[in-house]
N, C-alpha and C positions, 0 to 999 in steps of 0.2 A: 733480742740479740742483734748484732751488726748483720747476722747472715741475711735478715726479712729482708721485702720491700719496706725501705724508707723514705723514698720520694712522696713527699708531700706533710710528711709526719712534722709535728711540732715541736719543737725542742726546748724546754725550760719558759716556754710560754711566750719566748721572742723569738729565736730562729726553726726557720721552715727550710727541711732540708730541697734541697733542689737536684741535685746528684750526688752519686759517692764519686769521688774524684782517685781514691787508691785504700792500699788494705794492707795490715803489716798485721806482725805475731800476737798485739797486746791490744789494737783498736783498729777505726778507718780514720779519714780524713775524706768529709763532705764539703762541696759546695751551697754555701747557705744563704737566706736572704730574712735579715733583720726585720721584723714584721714590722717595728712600730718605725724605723729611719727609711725600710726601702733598700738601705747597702747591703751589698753581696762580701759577703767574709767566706773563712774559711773555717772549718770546725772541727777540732780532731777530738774524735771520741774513745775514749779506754772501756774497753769492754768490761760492763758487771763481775762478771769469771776474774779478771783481769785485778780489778781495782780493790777486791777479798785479802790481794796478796800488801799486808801495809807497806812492803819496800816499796814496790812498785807504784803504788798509792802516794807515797811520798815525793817520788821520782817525779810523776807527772808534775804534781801540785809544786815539784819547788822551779818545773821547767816555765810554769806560768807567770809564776813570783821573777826571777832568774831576767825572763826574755822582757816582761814589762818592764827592767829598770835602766832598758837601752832604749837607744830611739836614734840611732845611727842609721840613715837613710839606706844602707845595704846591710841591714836586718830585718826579718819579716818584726811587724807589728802586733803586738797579744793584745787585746780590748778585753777580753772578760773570760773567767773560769769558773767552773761551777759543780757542783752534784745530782745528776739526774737520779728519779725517784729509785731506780731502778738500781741504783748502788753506782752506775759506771760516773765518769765521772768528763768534762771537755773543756777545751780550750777555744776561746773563740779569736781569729788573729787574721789579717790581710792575707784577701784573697790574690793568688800573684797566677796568672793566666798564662804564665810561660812555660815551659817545660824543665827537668832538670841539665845540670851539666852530664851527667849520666848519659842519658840520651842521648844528648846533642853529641855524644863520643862514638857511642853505638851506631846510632844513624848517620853521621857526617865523620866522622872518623876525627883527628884530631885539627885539635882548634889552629891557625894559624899564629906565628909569634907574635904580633903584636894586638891580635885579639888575647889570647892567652895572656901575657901580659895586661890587658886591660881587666879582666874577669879579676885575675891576682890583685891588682890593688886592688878593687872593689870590695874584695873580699878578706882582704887585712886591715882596711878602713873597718870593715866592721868590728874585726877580733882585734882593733886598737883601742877600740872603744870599752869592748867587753874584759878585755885586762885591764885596762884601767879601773875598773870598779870590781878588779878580784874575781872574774870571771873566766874561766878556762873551756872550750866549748867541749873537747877530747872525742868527736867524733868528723871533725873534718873531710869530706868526702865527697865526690862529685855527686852525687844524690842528693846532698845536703845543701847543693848549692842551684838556687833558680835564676834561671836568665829569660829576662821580661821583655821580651821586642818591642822596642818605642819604633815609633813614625821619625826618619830623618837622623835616630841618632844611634849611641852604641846602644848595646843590651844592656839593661839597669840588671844586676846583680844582686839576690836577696840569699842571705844566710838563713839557714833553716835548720830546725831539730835540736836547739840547744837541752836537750831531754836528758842527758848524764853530764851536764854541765856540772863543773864544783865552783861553789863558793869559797874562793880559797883563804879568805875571812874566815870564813865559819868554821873552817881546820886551825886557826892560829899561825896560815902560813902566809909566805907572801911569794 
């Protein structure tokens, strides 16, 4: 189960988990380190309990399909998804070391205008990208949204959670 110590456990016989980095109602999201490359990813895992339920099941697996067919630089990155033995099921995607816009609202209160405005395009650069190929994300949210402190410049911006994304193809709609 997600509740044990994981720190150090093996995962699908390439990632070693290193820490859990947060916890939500249906999985967590670990910090991982790819045994045989050495890169540090991030790896979100749907609990056994969790993955029994086929919507649910389906849900993840089409967020993996859905996020690998972007590659719009303020989207998080998906490398690989899988079945662990145990029924639950993960995503493996760029690890992004920043915090969310969430926070950065809680703790610093709100963003100044022309930061705010920067965060905004960054982040309809991504969702130009992802309608473009019939993708609608329908969870937008500062939580869903990371800002990655560079050396010298703005905060790069990563969209995150496309998890109830629709393929608006796959309804016949546009």
């Amino acid at each position: 189960t997600l509740s044990g110590h994981l720190t150090g456990t093996l995962i699908d016989n390439r990632y070693r988990i290193l820490e859990k980095l947060g916890e939500g109602g249906m999985g967590a999201v670990y910090k991982v380190e790819h045994v045989r490359m050495g890169k540090i990813l991030a790896l979100k895992i749907l609990r056994p309990d969790s993955a029994l339920d086929k919507g649910l099941k389906a849900r993840f697996m089409q967020e993996a399909r859905v996020v690998a067919k972007l590659s719009h630089a303020n989207t998080v990155q998906v490398f690989d998804s899988g079945e662990l033995q145990d029924g639950g099921l993960y995503i493996a995607m760029e690890y992004l070391p920043g915090r969310d816009l969430s926070w950065h609202l809680r703790a610093r209160g709100a963003l100044a205008e022309e930061k705010a405005i920067g965060v905004a395009i960054q982040v309809l650069g991504s969702l130009e990208e992802a309608h473009g190929l019939g993708i609608v994300h329908r969870d937008l949210k500062p939580a869903n949204i990371m800002l990655d402190r560079r050396k010298g410049a703005d905060d790069q911006v990563k969209l995150l959670d496309f998890g109830i994304a629709k393929l608006l193809e796959a309804e016949g709609r546009k």
